[in-house]
C-alpha positions as CSV (number, residue, x, y, z in Angstrom):
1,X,-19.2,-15.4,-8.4
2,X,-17.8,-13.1,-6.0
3,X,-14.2,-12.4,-5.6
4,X,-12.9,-14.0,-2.4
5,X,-10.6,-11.1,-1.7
6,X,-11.7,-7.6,-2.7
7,X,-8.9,-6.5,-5.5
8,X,-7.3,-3.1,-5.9
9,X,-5.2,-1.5,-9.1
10,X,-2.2,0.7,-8.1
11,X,-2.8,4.1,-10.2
12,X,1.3,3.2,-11.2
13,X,-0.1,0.7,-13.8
14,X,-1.3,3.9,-15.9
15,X,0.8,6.9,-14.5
16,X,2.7,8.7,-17.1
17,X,0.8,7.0,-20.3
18,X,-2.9,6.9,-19.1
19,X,-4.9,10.6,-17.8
20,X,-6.7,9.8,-14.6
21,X,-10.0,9.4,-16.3
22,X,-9.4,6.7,-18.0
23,X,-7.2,5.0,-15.4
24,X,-10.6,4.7,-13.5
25,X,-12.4,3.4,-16.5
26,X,-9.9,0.6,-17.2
27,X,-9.8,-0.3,-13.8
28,X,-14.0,-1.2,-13.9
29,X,-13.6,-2.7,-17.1
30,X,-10.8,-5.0,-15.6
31,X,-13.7,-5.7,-12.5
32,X,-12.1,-4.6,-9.9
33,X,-13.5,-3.8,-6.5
34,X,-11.1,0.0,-7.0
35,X,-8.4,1.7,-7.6
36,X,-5.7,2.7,-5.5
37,X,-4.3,6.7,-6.2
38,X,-2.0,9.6,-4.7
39,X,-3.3,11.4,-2.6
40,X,-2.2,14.7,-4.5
41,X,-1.7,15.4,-7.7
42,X,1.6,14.6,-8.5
43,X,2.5,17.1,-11.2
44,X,1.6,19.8,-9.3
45,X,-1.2,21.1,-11.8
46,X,-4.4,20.3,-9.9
47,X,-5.0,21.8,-5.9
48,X,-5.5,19.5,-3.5
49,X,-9.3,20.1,-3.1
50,X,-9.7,19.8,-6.8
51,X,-7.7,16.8,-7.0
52,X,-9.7,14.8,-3.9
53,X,-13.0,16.0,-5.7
54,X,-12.2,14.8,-9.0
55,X,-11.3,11.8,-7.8
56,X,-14.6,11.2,-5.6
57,X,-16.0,11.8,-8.8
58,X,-14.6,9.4,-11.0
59,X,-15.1,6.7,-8.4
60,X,-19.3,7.7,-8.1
61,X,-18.5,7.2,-12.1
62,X,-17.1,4.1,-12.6
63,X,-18.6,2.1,-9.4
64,X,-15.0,2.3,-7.8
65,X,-13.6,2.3,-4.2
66,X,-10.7,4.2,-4.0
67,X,-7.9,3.9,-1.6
68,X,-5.4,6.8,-1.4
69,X,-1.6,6.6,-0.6
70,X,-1.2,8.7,1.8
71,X,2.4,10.2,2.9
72,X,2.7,12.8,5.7
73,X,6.2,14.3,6.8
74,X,6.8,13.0,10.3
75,X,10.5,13.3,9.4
76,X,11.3,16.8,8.3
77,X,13.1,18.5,10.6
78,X,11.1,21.3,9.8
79,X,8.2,22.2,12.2
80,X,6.8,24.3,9.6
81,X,6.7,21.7,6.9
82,X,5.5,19.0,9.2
83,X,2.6,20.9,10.4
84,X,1.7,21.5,7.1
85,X,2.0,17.6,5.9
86,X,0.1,16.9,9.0
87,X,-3.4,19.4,8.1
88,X,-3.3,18.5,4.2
89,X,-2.7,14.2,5.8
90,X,-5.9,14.8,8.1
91,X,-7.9,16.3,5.0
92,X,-7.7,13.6,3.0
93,X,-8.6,11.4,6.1
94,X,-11.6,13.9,6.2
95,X,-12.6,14.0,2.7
96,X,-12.1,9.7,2.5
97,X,-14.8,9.8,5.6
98,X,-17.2,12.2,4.1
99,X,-17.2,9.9,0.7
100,X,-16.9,6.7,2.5
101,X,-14.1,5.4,1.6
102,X,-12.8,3.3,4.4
103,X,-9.2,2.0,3.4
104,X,-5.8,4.5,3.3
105,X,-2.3,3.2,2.6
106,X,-0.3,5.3,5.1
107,X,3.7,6.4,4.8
108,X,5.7,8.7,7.5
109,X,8.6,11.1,6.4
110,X,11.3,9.3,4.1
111,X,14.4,8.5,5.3
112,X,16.5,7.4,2.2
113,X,20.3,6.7,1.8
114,X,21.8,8.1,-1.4
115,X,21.6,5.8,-4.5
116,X,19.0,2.2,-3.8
117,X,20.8,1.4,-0.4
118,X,17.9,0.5,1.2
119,X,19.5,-1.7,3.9
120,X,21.0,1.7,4.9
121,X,18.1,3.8,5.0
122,X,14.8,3.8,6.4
123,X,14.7,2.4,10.0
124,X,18.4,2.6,9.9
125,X,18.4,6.1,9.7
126,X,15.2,6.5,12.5
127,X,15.8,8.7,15.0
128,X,14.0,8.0,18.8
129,X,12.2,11.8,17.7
130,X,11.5,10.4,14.2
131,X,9.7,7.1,15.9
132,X,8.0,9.5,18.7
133,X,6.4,12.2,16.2
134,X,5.4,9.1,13.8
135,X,3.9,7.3,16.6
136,X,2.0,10.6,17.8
137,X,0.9,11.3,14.4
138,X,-0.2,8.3,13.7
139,X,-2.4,7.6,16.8
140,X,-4.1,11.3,16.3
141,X,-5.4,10.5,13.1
142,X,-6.4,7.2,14.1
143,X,-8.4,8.7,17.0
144,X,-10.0,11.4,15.0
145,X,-11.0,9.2,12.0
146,X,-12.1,5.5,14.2
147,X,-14.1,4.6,11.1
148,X,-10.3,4.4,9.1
149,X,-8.1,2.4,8.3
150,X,-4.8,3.4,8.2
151,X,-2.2,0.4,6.8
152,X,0.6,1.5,7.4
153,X,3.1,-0.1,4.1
154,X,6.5,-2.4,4.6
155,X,8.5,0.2,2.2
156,X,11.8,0.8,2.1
157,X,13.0,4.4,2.9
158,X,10.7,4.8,5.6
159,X,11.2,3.5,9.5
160,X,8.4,0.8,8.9
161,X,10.4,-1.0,6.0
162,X,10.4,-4.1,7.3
163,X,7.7,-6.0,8.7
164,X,9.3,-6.1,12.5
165,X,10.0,-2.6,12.2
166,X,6.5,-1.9,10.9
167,X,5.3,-3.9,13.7
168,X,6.8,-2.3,16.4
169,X,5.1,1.1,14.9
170,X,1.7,-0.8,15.2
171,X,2.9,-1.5,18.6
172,X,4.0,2.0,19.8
173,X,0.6,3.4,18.2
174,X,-1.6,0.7,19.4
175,X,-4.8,1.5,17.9
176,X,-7.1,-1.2,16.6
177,X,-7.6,1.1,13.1
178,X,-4.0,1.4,12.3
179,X,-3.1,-2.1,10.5
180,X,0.0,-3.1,8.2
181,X,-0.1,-2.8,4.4
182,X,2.5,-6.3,4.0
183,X,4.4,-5.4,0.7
184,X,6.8,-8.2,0.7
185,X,8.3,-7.3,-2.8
186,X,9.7,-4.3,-0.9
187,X,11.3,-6.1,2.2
188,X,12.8,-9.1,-0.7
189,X,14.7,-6.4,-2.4
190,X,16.5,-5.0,1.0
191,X,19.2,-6.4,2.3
192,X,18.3,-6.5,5.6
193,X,14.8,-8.2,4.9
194,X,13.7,-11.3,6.8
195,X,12.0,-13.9,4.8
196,X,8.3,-14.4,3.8
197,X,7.3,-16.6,6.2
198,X,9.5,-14.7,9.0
199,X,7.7,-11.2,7.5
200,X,4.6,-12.7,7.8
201,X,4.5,-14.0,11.4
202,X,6.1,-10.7,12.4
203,X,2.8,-9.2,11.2
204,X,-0.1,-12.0,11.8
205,X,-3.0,-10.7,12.8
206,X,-2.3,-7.2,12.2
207,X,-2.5,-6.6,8.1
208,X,-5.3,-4.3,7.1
209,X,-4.1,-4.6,3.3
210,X,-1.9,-6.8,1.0
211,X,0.3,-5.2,-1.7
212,X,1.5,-7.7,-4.2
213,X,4.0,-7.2,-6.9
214,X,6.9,-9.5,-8.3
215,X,10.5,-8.7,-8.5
216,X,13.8,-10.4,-9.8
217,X,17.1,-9.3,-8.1
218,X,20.7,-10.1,-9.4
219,X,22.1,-13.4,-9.3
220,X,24.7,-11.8,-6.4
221,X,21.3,-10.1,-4.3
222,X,23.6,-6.4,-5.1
223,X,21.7,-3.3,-3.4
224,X,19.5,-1.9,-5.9
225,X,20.6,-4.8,-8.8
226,X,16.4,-6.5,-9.2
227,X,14.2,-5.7,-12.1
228,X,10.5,-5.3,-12.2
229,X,8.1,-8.2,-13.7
230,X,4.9,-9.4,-14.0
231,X,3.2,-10.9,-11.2
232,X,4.0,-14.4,-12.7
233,X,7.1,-13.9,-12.9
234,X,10.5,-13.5,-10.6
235,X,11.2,-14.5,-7.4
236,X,8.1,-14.5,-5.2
237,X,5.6,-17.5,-5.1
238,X,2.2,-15.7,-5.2
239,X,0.5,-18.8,-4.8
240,X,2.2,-19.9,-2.0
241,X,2.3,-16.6,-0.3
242,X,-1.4,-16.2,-1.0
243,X,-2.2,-20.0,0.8
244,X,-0.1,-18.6,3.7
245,X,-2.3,-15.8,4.0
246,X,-5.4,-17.7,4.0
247,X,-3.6,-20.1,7.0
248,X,-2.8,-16.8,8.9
249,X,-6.8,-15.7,8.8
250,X,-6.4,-12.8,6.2
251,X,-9.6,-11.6,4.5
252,X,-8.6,-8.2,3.6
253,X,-8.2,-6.4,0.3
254,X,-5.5,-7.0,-1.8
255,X,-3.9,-4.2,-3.9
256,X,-2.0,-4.7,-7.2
257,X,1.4,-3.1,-9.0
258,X,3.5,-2.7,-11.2
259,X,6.2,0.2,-11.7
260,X,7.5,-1.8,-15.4
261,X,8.2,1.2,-17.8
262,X,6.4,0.0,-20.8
263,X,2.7,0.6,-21.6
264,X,1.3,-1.9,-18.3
265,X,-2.5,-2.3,-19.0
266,X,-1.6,-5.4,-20.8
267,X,1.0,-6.5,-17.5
268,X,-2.5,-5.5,-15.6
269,X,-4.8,-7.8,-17.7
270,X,-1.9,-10.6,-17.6
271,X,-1.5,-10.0,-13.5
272,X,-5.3,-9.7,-12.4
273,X,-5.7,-13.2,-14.7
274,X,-2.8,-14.8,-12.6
275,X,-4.3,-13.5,-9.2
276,X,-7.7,-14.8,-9.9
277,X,-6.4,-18.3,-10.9
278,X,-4.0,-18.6,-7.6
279,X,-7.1,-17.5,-5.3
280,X,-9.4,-20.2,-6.8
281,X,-7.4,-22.9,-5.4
282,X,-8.3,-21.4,-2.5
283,X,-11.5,-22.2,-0.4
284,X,-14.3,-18.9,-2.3
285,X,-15.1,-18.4,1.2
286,X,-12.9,-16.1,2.5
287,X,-14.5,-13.1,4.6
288,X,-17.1,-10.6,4.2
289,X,-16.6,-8.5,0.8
290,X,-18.9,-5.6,1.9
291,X,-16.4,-4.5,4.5
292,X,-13.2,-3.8,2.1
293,X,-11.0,-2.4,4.6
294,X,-11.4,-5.1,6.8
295,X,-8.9,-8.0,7.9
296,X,-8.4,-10.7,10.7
């Protein structure tokens, strides 16, 4: 029976315990549509070109999609620096186009607070010329690469860490390719973070991807004071979020994490069983799985 939502891993669920190779092979054992990576290596070792190939080669491998993270300095103040993020961000585009890879989980430049302030960073820190270059950016690529999508993720540190502020981006950039990436675990932990169903209407009809994750925060909601849990457990309702979804019209991918320390292929096991029972109380008809990177 097909699954009615095509499921992603996050590459954290095997970062610093698992090598990339078999990060892809427990992802197909685990029957998952793909796998969700950086889009660089992130100890430095491996050149960009080397990295994107071995990756395209693992995913002809294992039977895998692969969506990559994608971050590219809109922020830094150098010109230099940018224009560099920029080439080695519309490379990867290229390379995801070439191997047909059709999803990409976009960040601009971080904007962070010192310490887990979030309600102080990100699109509090936004400059007009931060929101201008971002929105430029962002539309080139999506012009260049139509056959993309670019879903741009609620995350704290960055100007589109809430879901009205990622919103108005999607707005400014208004191209029918660049979609959000809802992460509401991210906008729950920040201060400043409207509620699910407020984050979700902010956002109808425009998320390309869902990121799910769980978190607990402190019984006082202190900046920075939540702990990371299985997707079963803390403060979210999956289920409910996920039976919202389905009244909104979303029939896009869904991408799962975890950034627990311990060894997480068990937490993945444990929070790819709880997915799959929440979605089948939902009606199996949800959307055509041969276009991943699509959505309402």
């Amino acid at each position: 029976m097909k699954e009615p939502h095509p499921i992603y891993l996050h590459i954290n669920y095997f970062e610093n315990r698992y090598p990339l190779e078999e990060a892809f092979a427990h992802t197909r054992k685990l029957g998952c549509t793909g796998i969700e990576v950086r889009d660089r290596d992130r100890s430095g070792a491996i050149a960009l070109d080397d990295y994107l190939a071995l990756t395209a080669r693992l995913s002809r491998e294992h039977g895998l999609d692969i969506v990559y993270g994608c971050r590219v300095e809109t922020t830094d103040p150098d010109p230099a620096k940018r224009e560099a993020s920029i080439a080695n961000f519309h490379k990867v585009l290229e390379h995801a186009r070439r191997n047909g890879f059709q999803l990409l989980n976009v960040f601009t430049g971080i904007l962070m607070a010192p310490g887990l302030r979030f309600s102080k960073a990100g699109s509090t820190l936004a400059t007009e010329d931060d929101w201008r270059v971002s929105t430029e950016v962002l539309s080139e690529a999506a012009a260049k690469f139509p056959t993309l999508t670019l879903a741009v993720e609620t995350h704290s540190g960055y100007l589109h860490d809430l879901a009205e502020e990622c919103a108005r981006l999607l707005c400014r950039v208004n191209r029918p390719n660049v979609r959000a990436n809802l992460d509401f675990g991210n906008i729950h932990i920040n201060r400043r973070g409207t509620s699910w169903r407020e984050s979700l209407n902010a956002l109808k009809g425009s998320i390309g991807y869902l990121h799910l994750k769980n978190v607990r925060t402190g019984p006082d909601r202190e900046e920075g004071d939540f702990d990371r849990v299985p997707l079963s457990e803390g403060d979210l309702d999956i289920a409910a979020m996920l039976r919202d979804l389905q009244a909104a019209g979303f029939t896009g991918p869904i991408g799962l994490e975890n950034t627990m320390k311990e060894d997480k292929l068990p937490i993945a096991r444990a929070d790819l069983r709880y997915l799959r029972e929440c979605l089948g109380g939902l009606i199996p008809e949800c959307g055509d799985l041969t276009h991943p990177a699509q959505s309402s």
